[in-house]
py3Dmol code that shows the C-alpha trace and the ligand (Angstrom):
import py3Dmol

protein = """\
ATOM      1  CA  UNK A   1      31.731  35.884 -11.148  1.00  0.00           C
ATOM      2  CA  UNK A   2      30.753  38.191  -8.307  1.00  0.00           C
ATOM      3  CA  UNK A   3      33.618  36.927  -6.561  1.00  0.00           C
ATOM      4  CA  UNK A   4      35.980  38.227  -9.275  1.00  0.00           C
ATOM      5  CA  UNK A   5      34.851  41.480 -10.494  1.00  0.00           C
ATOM      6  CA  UNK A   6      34.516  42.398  -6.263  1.00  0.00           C
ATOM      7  CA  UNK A   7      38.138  40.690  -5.573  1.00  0.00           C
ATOM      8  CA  UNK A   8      38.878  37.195  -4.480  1.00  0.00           C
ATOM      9  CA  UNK A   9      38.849  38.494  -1.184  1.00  0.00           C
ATOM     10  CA  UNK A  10      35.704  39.407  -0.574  1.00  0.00           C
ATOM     11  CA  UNK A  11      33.193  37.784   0.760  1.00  0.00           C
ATOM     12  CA  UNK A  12      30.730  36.517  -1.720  1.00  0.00           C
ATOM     13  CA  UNK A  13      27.034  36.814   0.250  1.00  0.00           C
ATOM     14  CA  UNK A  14      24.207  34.906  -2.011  1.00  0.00           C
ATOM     15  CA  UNK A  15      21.088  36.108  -1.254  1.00  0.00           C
ATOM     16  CA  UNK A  16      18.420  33.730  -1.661  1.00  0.00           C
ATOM     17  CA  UNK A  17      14.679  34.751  -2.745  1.00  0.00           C
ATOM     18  CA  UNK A  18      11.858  34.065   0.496  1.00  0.00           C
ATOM     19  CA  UNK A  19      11.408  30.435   0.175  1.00  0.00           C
ATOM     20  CA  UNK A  20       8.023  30.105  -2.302  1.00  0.00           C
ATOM     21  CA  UNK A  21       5.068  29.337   0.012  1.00  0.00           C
ATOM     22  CA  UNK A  22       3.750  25.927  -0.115  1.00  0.00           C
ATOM     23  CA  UNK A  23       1.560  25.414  -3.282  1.00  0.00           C
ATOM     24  CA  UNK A  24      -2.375  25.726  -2.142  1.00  0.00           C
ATOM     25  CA  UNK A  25      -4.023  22.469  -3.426  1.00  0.00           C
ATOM     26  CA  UNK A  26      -7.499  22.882  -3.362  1.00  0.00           C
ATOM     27  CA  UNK A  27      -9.192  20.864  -1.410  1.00  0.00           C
ATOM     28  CA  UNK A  28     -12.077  19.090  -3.055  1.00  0.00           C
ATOM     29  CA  UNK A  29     -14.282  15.689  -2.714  1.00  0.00           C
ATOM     30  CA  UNK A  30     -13.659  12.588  -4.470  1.00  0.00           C
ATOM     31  CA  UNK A  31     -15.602  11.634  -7.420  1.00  0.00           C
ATOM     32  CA  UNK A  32     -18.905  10.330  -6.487  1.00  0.00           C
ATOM     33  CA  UNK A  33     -19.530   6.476  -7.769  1.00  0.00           C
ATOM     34  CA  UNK A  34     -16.247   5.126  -6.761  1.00  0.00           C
ATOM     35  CA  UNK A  35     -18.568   1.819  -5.955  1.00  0.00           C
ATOM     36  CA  UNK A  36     -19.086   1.482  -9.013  1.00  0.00           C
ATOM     37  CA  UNK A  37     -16.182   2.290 -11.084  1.00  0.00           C
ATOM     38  CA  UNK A  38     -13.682   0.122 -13.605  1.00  0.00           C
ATOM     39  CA  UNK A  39      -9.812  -0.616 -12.942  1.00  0.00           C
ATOM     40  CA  UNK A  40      -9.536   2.429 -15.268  1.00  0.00           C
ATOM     41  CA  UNK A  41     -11.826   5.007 -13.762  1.00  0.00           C
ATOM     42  CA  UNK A  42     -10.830   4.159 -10.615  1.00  0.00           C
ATOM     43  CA  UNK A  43      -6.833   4.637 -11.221  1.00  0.00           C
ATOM     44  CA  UNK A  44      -7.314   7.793 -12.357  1.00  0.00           C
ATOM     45  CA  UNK A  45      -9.840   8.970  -9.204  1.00  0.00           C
ATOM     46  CA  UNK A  46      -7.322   8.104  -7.030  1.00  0.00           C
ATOM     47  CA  UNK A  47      -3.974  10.278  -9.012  1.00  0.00           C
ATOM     48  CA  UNK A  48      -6.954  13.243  -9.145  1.00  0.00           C
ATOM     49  CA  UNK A  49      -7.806  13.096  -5.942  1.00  0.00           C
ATOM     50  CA  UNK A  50      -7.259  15.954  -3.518  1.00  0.00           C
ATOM     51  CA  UNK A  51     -10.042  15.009  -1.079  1.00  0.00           C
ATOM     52  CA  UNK A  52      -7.298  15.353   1.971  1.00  0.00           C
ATOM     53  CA  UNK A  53      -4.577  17.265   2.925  1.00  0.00           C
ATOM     54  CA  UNK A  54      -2.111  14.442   1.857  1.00  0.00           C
ATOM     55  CA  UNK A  55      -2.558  15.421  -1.719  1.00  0.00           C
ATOM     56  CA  UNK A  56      -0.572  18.608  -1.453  1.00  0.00           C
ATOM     57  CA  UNK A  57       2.600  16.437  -0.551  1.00  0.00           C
ATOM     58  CA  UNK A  58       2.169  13.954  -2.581  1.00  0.00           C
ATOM     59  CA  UNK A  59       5.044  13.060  -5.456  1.00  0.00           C
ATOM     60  CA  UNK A  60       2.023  10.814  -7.089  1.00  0.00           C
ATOM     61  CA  UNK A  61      -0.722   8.604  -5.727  1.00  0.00           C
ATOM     62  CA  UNK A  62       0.457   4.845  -5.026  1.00  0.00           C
ATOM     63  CA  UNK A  63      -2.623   3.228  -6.109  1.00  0.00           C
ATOM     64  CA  UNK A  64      -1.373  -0.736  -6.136  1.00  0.00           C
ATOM     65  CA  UNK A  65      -0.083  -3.486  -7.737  1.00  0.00           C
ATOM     66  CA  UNK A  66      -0.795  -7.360  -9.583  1.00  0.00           C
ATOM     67  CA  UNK A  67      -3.072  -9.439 -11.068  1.00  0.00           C
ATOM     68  CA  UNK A  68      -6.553  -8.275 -11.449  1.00  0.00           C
ATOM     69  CA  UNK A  69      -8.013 -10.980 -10.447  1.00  0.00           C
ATOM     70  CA  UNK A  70      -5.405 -12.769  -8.188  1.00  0.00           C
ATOM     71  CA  UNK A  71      -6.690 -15.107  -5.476  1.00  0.00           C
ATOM     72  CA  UNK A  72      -4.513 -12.933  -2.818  1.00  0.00           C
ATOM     73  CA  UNK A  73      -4.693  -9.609  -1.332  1.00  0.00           C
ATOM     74  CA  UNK A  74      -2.106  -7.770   0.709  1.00  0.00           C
ATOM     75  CA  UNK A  75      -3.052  -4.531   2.507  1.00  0.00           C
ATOM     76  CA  UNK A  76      -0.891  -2.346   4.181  1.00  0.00           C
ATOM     77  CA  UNK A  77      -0.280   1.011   5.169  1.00  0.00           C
ATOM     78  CA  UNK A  78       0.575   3.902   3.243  1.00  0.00           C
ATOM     79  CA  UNK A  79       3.217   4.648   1.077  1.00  0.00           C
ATOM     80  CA  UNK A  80       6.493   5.742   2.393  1.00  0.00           C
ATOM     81  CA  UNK A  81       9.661   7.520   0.634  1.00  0.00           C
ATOM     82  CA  UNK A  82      10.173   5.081  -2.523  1.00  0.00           C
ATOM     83  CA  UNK A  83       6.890   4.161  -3.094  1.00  0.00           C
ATOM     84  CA  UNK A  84       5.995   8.329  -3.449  1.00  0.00           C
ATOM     85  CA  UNK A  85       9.101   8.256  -5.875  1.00  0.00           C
ATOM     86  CA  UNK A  86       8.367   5.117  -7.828  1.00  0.00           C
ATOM     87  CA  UNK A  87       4.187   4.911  -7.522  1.00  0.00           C
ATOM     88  CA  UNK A  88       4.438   1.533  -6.381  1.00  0.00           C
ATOM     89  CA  UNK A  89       3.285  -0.147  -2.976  1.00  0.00           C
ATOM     90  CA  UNK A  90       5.718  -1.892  -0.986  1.00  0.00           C
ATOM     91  CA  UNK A  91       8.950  -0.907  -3.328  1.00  0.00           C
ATOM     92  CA  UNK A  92      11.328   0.071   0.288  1.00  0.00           C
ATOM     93  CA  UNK A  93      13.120  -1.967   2.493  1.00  0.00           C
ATOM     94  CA  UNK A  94       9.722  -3.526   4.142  1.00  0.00           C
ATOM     95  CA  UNK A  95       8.493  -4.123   0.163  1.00  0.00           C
ATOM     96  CA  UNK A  96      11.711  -6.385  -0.195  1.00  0.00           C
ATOM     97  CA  UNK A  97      10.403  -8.533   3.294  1.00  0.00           C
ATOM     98  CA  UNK A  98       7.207  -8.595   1.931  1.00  0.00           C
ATOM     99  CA  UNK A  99       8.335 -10.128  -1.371  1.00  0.00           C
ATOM    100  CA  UNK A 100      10.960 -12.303   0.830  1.00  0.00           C
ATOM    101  CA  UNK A 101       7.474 -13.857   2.617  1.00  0.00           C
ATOM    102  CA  UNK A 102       5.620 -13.880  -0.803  1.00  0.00           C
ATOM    103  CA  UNK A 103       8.103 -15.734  -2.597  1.00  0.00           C
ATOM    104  CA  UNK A 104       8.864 -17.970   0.428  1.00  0.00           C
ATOM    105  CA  UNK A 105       5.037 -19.310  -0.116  1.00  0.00           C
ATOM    106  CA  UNK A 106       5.219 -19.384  -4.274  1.00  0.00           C
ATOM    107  CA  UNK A 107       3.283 -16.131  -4.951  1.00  0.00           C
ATOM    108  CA  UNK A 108       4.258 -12.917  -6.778  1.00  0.00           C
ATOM    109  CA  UNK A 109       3.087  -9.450  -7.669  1.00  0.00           C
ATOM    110  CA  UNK A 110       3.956  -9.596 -11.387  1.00  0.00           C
ATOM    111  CA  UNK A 111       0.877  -7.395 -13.269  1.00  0.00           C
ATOM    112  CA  UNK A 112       1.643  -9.122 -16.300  1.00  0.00           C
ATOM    113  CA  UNK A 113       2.356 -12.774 -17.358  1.00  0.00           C
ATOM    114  CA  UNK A 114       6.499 -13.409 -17.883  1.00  0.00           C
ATOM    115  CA  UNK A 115       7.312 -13.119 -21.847  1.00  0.00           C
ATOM    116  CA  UNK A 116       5.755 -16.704 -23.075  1.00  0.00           C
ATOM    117  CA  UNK A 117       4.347 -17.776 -19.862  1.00  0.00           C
ATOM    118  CA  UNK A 118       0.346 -17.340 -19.440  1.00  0.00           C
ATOM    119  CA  UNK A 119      -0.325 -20.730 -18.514  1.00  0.00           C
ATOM    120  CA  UNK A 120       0.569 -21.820 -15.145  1.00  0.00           C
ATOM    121  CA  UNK A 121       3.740 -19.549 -14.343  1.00  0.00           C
ATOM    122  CA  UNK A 122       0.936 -16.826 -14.459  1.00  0.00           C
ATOM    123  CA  UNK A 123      -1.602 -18.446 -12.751  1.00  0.00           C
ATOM    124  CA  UNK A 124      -4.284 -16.242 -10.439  1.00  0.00           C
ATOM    125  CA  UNK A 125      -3.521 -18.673  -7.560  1.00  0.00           C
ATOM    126  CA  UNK A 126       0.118 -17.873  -6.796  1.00  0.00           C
ATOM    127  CA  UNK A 127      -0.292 -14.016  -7.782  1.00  0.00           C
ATOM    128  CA  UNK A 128      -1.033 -11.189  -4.939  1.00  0.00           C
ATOM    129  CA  UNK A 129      -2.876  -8.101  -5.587  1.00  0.00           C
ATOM    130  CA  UNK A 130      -0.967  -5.148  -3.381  1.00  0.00           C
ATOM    131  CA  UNK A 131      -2.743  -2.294  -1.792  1.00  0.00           C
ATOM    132  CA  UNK A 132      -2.516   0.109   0.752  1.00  0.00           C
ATOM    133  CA  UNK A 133      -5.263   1.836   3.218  1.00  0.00           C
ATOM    134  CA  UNK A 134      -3.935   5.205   1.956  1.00  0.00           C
ATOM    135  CA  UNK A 135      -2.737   5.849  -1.461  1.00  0.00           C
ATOM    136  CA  UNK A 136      -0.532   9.137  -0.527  1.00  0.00           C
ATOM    137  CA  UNK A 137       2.468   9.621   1.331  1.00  0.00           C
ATOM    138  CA  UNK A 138       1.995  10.913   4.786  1.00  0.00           C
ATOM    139  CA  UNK A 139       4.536  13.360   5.614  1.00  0.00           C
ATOM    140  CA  UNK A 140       7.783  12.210   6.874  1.00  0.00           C
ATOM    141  CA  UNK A 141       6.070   8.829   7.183  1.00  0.00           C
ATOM    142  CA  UNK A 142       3.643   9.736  10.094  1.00  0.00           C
ATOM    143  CA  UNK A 143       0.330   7.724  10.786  1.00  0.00           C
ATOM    144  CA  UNK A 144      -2.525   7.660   9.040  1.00  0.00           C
ATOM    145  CA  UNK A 145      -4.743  10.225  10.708  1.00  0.00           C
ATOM    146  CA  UNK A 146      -8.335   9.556  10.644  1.00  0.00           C
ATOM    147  CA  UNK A 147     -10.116  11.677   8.133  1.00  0.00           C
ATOM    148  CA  UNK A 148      -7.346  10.692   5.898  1.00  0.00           C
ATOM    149  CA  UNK A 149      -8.563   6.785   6.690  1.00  0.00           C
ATOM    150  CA  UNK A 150     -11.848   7.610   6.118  1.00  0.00           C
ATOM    151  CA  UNK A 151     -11.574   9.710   2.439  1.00  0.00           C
ATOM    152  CA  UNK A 152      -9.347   6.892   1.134  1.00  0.00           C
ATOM    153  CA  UNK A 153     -10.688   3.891   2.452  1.00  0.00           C
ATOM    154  CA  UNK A 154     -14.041   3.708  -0.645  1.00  0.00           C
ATOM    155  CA  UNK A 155     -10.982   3.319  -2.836  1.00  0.00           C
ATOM    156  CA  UNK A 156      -9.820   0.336  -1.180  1.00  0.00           C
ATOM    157  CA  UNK A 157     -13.169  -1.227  -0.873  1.00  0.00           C
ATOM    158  CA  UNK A 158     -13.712  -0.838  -4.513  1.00  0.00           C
ATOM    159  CA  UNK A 159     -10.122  -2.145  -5.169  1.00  0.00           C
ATOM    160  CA  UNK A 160     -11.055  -5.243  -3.066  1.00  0.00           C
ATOM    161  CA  UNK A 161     -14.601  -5.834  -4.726  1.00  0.00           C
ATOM    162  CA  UNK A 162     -12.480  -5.854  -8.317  1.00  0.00           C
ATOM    163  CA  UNK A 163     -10.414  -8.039  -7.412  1.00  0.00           C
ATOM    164  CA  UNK A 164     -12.300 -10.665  -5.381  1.00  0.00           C
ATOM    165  CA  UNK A 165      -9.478 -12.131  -3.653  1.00  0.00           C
ATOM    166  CA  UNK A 166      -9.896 -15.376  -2.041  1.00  0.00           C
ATOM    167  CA  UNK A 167      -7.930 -14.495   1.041  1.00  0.00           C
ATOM    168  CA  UNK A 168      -6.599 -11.212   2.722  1.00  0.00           C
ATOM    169  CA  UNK A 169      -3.675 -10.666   4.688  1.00  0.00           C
ATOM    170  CA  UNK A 170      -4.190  -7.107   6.585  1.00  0.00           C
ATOM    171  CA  UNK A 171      -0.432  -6.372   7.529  1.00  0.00           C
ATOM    172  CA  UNK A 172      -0.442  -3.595  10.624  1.00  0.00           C
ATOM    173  CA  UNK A 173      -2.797  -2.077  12.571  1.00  0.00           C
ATOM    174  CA  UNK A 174      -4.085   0.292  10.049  1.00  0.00           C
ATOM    175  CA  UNK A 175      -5.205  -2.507   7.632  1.00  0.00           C
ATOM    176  CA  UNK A 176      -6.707  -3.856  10.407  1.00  0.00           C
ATOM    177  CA  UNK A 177      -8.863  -0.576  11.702  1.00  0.00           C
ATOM    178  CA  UNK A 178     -10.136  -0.478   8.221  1.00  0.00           C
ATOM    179  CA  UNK A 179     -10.941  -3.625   7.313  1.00  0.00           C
ATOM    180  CA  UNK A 180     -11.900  -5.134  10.686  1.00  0.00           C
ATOM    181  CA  UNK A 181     -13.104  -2.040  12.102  1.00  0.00           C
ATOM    182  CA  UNK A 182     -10.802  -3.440  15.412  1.00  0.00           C
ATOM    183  CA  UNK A 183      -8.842  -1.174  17.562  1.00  0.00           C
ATOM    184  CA  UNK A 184      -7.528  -4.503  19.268  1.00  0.00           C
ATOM    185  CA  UNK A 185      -3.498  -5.008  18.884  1.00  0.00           C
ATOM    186  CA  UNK A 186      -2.224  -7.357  15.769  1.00  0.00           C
ATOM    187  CA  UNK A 187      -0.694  -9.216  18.353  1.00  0.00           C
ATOM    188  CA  UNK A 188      -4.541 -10.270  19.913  1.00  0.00           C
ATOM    189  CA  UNK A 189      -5.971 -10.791  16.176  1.00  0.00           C
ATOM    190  CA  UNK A 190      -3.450 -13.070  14.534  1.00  0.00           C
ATOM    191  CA  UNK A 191      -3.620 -16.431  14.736  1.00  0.00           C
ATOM    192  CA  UNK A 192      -6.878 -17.175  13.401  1.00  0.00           C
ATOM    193  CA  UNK A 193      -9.489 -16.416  10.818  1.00  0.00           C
ATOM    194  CA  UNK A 194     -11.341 -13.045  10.040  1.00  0.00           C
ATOM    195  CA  UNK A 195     -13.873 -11.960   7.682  1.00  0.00           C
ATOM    196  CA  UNK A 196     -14.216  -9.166   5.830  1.00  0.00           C
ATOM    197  CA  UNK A 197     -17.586  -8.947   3.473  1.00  0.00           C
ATOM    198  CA  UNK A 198     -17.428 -13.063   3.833  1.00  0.00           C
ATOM    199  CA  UNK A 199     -13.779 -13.370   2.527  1.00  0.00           C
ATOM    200  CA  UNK A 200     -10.980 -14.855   4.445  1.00  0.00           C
ATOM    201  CA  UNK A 201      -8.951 -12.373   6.390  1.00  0.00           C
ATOM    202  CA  UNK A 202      -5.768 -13.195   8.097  1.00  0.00           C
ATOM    203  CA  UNK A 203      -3.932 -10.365  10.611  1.00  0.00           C
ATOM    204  CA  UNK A 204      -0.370 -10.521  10.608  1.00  0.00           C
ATOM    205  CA  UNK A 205       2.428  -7.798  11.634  1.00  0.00           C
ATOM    206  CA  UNK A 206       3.308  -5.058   9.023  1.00  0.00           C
ATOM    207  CA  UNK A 207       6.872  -5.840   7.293  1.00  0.00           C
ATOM    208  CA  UNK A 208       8.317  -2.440   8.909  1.00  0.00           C
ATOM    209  CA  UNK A 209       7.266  -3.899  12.278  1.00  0.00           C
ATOM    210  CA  UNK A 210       8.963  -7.202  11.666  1.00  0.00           C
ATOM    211  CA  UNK A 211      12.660  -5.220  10.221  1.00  0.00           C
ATOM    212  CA  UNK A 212      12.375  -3.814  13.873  1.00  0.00           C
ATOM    213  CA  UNK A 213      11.524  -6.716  15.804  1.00  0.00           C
ATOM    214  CA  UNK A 214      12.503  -9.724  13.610  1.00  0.00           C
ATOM    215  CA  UNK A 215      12.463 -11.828  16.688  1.00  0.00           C
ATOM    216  CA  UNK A 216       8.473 -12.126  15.661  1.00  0.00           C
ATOM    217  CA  UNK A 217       9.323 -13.268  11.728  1.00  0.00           C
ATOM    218  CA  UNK A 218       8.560 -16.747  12.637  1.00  0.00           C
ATOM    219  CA  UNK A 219       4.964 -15.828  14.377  1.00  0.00           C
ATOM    220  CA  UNK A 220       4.442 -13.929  10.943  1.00  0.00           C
ATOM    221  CA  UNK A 221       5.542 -16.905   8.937  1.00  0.00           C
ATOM    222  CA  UNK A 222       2.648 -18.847  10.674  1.00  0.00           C
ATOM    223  CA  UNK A 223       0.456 -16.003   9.112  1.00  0.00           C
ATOM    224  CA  UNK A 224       1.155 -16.633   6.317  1.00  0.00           C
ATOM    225  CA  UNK A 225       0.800 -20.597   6.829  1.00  0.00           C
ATOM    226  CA  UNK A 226      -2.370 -20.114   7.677  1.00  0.00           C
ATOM    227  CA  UNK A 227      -3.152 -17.803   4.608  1.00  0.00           C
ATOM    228  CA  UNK A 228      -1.818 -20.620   2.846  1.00  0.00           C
ATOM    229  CA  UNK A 229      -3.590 -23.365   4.385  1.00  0.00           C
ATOM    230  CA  UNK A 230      -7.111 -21.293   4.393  1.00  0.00           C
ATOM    231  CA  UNK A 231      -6.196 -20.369   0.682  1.00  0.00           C
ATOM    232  CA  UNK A 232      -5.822 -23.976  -0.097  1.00  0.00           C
ATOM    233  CA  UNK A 233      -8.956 -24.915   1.459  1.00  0.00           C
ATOM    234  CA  UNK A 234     -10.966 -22.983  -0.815  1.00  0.00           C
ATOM    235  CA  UNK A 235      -9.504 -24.213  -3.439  1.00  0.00           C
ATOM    236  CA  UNK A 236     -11.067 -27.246  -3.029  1.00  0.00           C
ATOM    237  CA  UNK A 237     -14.589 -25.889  -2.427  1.00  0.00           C
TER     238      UNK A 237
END
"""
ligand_1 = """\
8
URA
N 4.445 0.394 4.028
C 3.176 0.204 3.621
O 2.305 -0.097 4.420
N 2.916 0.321 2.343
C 3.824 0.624 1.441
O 3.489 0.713 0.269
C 5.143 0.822 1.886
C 5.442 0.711 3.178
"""
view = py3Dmol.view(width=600, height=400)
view.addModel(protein, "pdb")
view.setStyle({"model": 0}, {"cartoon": {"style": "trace"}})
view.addModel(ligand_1, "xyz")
view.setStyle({"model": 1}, {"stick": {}})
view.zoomTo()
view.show()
């Protein structure tokens, strides 16, 4: 329009406004009682939280997925590009290993049984509660930083003491900082079993590690077979 009422041949310039600054979040504490809170109350702590400096980049909080009460727990990271979009752990590329590994031992994520199916198909034994050590997207996918470790991580505990998982597999080092409180390397930890508040915890290297160095798949395969095997021995207790 411009272009035509000053002649096709000149130069159109659009000036655009100043950029808008970034939107202030204010920065505030978590609601206190988080150790004591329901799936419910908990949920929505987590999407109003602004207790770190994450919250102001955040699409939406990725607070986890599954069964309630399923015998396994998987924690990872932090949320990356698609899970900030679709407010699901574990929904990228590594989310699509992850389920590769899960499927490859019988166990899924599914929060709710398939249409007809509550019996065994949707039994707490093959199902995997998903959760990460920080519930918002660090920017451009950096690490965790440590304040941002420590304001999330009563979120996670709670998570864990709802669900009461039987066994936990802590994928990457950041899992293993929190749970563990270990600054050893995944590589030293794996291989055996951990504890974590008396439950079963089992080390093993974080699906983005493994899409870079899939020459160590098969050492994180006998993670899992040992999260299997240390799974199945407790089901006999
Ligand atoms: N990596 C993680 O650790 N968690 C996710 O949810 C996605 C990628």
């Amino acid at each position: 329009m411009a272009g035509a009422l000053l002649g096709s041949d000149v130069p159109v310039q659009t000036i655009e406004p100043p950029m808008a600054p970034a939107p202030v979040v204010p920065r505030g504490d978590r609601p206190a009682g988080v150790e004591a809170m329901d799936w419910q109350t908990l949920r929505q702590a987590v999407a109003d939280c602004t207790a770190c400096k994450l919250c102001s980049g955040r699409r939406q909080t990725v607070f986890g997925v599954g069964h309630l009460r399923a015998h396994w727990m998987v924690v990872g990271e932090a949320p990356g590009e698609q899970e900030d979009i679709q407010g699901e752990p574990f929904v990228g590329k590594s989310g699509q290993l992850l389920d590769n590994m899960l499927r490859a031992l019988g166990l899924s994520r599914r929060e709710t049984p398939p249409p007809g199916g509550e019996g065994s198909a949707y039994d707490a034994a093959r199902q995997v509660y998903i959760a990460n050590t920080l519930k918002c997207r660090p920017p451009g996918n950096r690490n965790p930083e440590p304040d941002e470790l420590a304001q999330c991580e009563p979120f996670l505990i709670r998570q864990i003491a709802l669900v009461q998982p039987r066994i936990i597999l802590a994928m990457g080092r950041f899992a293993v900082q929190s749970l563990l409180r270990s600054n050893e390397p995944v590589g030293r930890l794996r291989g055996r079993v951990h504890r974590y508040q008396g439950v079963p915890l089992i080390v093993t290297y974080h699906p983005a590690y493994l899409l870079r160095n899939p020459e160590d798949k098969a050492r994180a395969w006998d993670d899992l077979c040992l999260a299997a095997e240390t799974a199945a021995g407790l089901a006999g207790d």
